[in-house]
C-alpha positions in Angstrom: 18.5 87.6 159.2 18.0 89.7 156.4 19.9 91.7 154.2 19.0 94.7 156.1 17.7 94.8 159.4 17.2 97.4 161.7 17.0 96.7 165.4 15.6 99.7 167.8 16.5 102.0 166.0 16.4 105.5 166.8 17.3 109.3 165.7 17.2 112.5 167.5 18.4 115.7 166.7 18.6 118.0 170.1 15.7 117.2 171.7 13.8 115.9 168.7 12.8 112.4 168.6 12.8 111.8 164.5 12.4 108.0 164.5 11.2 106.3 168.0 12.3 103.2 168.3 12.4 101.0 165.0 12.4 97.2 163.7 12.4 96.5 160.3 13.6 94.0 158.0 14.6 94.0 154.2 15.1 90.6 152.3 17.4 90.3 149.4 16.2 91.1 146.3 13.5 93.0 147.6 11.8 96.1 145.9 10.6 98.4 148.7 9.1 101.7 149.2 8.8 104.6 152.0 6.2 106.8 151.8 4.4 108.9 153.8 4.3 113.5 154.3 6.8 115.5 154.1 7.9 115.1 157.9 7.6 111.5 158.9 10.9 110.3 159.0 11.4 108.9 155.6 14.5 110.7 154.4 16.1 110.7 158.1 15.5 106.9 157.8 17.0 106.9 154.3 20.0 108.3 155.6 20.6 105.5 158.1 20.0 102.8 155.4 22.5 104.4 152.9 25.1 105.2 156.0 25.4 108.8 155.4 24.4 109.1 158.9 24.0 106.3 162.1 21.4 106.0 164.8 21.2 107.9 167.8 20.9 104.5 169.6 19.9 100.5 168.1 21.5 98.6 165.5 21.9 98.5 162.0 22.9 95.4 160.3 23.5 95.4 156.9 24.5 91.7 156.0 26.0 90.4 159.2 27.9 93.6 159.8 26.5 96.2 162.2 27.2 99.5 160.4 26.0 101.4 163.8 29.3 100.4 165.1 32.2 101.2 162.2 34.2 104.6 162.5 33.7 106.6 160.0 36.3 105.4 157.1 35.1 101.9 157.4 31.5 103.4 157.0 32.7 105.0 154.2 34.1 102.0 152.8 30.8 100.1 152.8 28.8 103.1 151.4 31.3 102.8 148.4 31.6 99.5 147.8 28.2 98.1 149.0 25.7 100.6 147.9 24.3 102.6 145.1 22.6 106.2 145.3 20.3 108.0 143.0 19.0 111.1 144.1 15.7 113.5 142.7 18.5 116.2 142.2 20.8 113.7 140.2 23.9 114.6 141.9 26.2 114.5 138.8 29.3 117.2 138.0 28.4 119.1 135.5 32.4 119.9 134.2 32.6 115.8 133.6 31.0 114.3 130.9 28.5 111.1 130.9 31.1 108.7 130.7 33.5 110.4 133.4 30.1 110.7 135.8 29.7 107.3 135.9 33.6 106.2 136.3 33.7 108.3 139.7 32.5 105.5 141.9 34.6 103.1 140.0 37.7 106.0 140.6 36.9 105.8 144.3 37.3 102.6 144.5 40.5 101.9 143.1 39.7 100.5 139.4 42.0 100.4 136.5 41.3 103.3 133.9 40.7 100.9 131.4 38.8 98.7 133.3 36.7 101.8 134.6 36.2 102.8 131.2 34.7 99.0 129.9 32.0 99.5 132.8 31.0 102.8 132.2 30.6 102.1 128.3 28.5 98.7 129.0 26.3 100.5 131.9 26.0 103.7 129.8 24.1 101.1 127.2 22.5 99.8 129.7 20.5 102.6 130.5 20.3 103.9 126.8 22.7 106.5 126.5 25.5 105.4 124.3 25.2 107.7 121.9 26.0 110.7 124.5 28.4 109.5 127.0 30.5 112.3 125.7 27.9 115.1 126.8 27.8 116.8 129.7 24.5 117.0 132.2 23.6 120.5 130.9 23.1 119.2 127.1 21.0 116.3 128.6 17.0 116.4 129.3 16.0 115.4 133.3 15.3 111.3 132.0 18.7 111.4 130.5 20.4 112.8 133.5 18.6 110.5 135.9 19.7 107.6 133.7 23.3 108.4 134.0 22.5 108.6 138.1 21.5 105.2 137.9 24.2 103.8 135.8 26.2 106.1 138.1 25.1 104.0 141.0 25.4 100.7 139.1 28.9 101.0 138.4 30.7 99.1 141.5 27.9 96.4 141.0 26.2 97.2 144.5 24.1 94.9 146.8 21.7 97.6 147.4 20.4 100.7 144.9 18.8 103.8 147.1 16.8 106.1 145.5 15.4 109.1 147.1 12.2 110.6 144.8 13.9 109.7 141.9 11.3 110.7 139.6 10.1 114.1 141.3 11.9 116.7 138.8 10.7 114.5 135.9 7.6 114.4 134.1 5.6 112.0 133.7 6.9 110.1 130.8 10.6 110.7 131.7 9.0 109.1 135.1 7.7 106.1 133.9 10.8 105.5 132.1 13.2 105.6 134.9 10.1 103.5 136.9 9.9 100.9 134.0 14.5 100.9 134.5 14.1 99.9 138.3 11.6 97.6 137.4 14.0 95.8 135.1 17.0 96.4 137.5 14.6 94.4 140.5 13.4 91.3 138.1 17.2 91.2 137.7 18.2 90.0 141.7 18.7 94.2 142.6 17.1 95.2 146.1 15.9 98.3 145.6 15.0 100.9 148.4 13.0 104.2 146.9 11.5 106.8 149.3 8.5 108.7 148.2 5.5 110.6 149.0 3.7 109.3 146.1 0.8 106.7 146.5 0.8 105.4 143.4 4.7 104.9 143.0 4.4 103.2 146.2 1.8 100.5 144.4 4.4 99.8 141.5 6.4 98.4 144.4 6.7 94.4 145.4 6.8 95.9 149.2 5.8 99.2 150.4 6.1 100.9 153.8 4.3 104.1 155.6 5.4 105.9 157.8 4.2 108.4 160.2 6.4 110.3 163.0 9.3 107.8 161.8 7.2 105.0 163.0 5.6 102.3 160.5 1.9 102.9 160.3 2.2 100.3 157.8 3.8 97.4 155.6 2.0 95.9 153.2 3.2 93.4 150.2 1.8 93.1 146.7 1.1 89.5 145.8 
């Protein structure tokens, strides 16, 4: 089994079949890609893998545990504990400062202030803002607010990063940048699940997936 697997799968909304039935397998360690339009099920399906929402019907294992099953506090639980978000919006509170952005997760889940404060220093070096931590995301260009995202989602040291267009409100330097930072966080062990509609994102990928009508069209594996 892998690290992820999903067993037909499926979501509807009313009468609206998002994502027929669905098999699909992620191995650990594993840097993989959705793409396809706007439309075919890639952010739904995103959704399901980060357990922000559960199938209509099917099974979703992540580990041994099938998340498709848990209430919602325990599926809570593992979203904090066990995964890591980064989202094309950033998703950080502008009123709290770098460091304080990427203690939250770390708040949530119970750690010692001072402890808290050690990891957010370390991963705030990490991504190569050190010298800021005390700004807030206003005084910060888009690259150095998506950098604090991903520290953000690195603080409780997660088995799985989610990134959903993480590059789209950058350009293309700031892109590459934040490209070349999951690149380094994969060669490090990291699985790493990024849904896009770019092509050539996709290619910088070890694995990358295309979907069309939430079904795979295909899956394809650079060698």
């Amino acid at each position: 089994m892998g690290q992820i697997q999903l067993k037909q799968v499926t979501k509807t909304f009313g009468d609206v079949e998002v994502i027929p039935p669905l098999d699909l397998t992620i191995q650990d360690g594993e840097f993989t890609v959705f793409v396809g339009p706007s439309g075919c099920g890639k952010s739904t399906l995103m959704n399901i893998l980060g357990c922000l929402d559960q199938p209509t019907s099917g099974s979703y294992f992540l580990g041994a545990d099938d998340t498709s099953t848990m209430p919602d506090d325990e599926l809570s639980g593992v979203r904090g504990a066990r995964l890591g978000f980064v989202f094309q919006s950033y998703n950080l509170i502008q009123q709290l400062n770098v460091l304080e952005n990427i203690e939250m997760p770390l708040f949530y889940q119970g750690y010692a202030e001072d402890e808290s404060h050690d990891i957010a220093m370390s991963l705030a070096k990490r991504v190569g803002l050190d010298t800021r931590v005390h700004h807030k995301p206003f005084e910060l260009s888009g690259g150095q607010q998506q950098r604090v995202a991903i520290a953000r989602a690195l603080a409780v040291d997660p088995l799985i990063i989610l990134a959903d267009e993480p590059t789209g409100n950058l350009d293309s330097r700031s892109g590459a940048e934040i490209l070349d930072l999951f690149d380094e966080l994969h060669d490090q062990g990291k699985t790493l699940i990024m849904v896009t509609h770019s092509d050539e994102l996709a290619e910088r990928s070890a694995r990358w997936v295309r979907l069309r009508d939430g079904l795979v069209e295909s899956d394809e594996r650079r060698t």
